[in-house]
C-alpha positions in Angstrom: -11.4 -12.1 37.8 -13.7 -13.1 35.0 -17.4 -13.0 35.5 -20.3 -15.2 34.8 -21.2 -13.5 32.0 -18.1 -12.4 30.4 -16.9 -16.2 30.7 -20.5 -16.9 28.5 -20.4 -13.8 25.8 -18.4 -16.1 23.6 -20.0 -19.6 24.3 -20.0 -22.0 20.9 -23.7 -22.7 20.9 -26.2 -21.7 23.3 -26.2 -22.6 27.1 -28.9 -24.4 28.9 -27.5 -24.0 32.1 -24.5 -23.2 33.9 -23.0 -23.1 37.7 -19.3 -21.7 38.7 -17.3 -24.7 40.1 -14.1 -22.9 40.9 -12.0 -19.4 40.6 -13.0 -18.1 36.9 -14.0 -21.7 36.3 -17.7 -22.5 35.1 -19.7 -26.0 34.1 -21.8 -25.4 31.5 -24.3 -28.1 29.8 -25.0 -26.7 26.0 -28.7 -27.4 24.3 -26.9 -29.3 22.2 -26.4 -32.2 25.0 -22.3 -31.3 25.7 -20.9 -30.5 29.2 -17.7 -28.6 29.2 -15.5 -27.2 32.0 -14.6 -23.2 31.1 -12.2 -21.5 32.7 -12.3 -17.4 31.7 -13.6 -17.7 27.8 -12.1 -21.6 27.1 -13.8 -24.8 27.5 -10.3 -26.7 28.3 -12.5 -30.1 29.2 -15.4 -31.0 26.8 -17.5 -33.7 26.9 -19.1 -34.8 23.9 -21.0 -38.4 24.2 -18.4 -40.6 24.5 -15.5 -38.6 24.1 -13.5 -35.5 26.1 -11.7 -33.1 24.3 -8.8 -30.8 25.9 -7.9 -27.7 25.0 -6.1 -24.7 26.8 -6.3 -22.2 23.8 -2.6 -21.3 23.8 -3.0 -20.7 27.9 -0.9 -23.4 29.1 -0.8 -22.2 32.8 -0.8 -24.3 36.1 -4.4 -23.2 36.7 -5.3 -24.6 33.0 -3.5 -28.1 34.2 -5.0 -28.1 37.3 -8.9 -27.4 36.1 -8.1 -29.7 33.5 -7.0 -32.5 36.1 -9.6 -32.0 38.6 -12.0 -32.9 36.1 -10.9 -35.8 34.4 -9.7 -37.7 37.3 -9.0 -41.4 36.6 -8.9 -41.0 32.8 -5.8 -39.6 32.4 -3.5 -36.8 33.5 -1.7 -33.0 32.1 1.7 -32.4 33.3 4.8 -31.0 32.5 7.8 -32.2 32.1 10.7 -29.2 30.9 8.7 -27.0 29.4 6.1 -29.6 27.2 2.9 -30.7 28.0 2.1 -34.1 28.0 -1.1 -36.4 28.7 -0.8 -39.5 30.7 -3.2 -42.3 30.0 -4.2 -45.3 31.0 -3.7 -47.2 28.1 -1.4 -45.2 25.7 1.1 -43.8 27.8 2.6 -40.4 28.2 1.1 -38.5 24.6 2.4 -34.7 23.9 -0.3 -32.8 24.9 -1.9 -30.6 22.0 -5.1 -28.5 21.6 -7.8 -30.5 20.8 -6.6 -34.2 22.1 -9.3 -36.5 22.1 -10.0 -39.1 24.3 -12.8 -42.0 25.2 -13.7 -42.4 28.9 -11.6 -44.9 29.9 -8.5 -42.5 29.3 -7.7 -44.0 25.3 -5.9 -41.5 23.5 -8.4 -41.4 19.9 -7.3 -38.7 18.0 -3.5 -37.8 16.3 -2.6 -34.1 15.9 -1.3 -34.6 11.9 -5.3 -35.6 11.0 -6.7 -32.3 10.7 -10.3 -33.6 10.6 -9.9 -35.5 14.1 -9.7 -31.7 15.8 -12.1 -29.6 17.2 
């Protein structure tokens, strides 16, 4: 079980708040306006102003899909499908997932994991 504040020693900027919302899962709001959803040390859902960024961090487990999914409901969906990831969208289809997939909040895929200056 990871704690409160072992989940936060490694935070990207500093935390104005945060509140657990599920088994080693944490929301935290950042000073510098973002929300993510952190499960142990990884924000796998970030939301930036308009746009949500996934990223497991090399842990792609069931728990990582389902945090990820019960907080993007509606937008678009992580499964699995033999062994790859993929992202399901409303508009752009199944997309092989990938750390750092961006997308706008009505579940458009915006970002392509060959531009290296599209990723987080």
């Amino acid at each position: 079980m990871t704690t409160k504040t072992e989940s936060l020693k490694s935070v990207r900027c500093e935390v104005m708040r945060s509140r657990k919302v599920g088994n080693n899962t944490f929301e935290v709001l950042y000073t510098d306006g973002s929300r993510a959803i952190r499960l142990h040390k990884t924000d796998i859902v970030t939301f930036i102003d308009d746009v949500i960024i996934l990223d497991t961090n090399g842990w792609e487990t069931v728990t990582t899909k389902t945090r990820m999914n019960d907080h993007i409901p509606g937008l678009a969906h992580v499964y699995q499908r033999r062994h790859v990831w993929y992202v399901s969208t409303n508009n752009d289809g199944d997309i092989p997932y990938y750390d750092g997939i961006k997308l706008d909040w009505n579940g458009n895929h915006i970002t392509h994991p060959t531009k290296q200056e599209d990723r987080v």
